[in-house]
N, C-alpha and C positions, 0 to 999 in steps of 0.2 A: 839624487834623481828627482825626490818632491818639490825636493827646493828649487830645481833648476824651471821645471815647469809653473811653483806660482810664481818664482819672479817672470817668468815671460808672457803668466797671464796678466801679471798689475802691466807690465811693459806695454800689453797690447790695449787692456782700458784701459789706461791712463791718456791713448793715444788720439783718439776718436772722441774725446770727451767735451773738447774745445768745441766744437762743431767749423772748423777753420779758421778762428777767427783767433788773434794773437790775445793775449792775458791781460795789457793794460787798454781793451779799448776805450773802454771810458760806458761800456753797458750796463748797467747797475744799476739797483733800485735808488741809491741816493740820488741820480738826478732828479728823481718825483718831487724830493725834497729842499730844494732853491728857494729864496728869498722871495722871489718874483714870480711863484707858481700862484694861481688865482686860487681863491678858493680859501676856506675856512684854517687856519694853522695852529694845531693842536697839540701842544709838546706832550713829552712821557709822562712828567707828572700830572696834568689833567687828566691824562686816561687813567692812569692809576687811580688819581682820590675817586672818578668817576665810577670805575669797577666797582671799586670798594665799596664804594656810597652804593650802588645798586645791588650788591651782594647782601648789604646789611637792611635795605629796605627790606628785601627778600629774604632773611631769616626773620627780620622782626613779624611780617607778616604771618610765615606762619609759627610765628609763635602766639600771635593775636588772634590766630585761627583754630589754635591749641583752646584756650580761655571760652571763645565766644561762640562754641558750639551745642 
């Protein structure tokens, strides 16, 4: 009897979840992503070494804030 009611709870979300619109429409955050979008284009590895690079400025400081107080 549990079983019969969660499968027809996912049955019924699983329903309504599209919002109408079929699976391949083509909506997607990869369109932002095109050859031909304006604007500055900035692969994964920039963002990485750039995190990193400002994580590490930001422990080195305060380690320098350790010292120079």
């Amino acid at each position: 009897m549990a079983t019969q009611r969660r499968a027809a709870a996912r049955a019924g979300a699983g329903a309504g979840a599209g919002g109408g619109r079929p699976a391949g429409a083509g909506n997607n955050i990869l369109q932002f992503y095109t050859d031909d979008s304006p604007g500055l284009q900035v692969g994964p590895t920039t963002v990485l070494v750039a995190s990193l690079s400002f994580v590490g400025v930001v422990v080195l400081l305060h380690i320098l804030g350790k010292f120079r107080m």
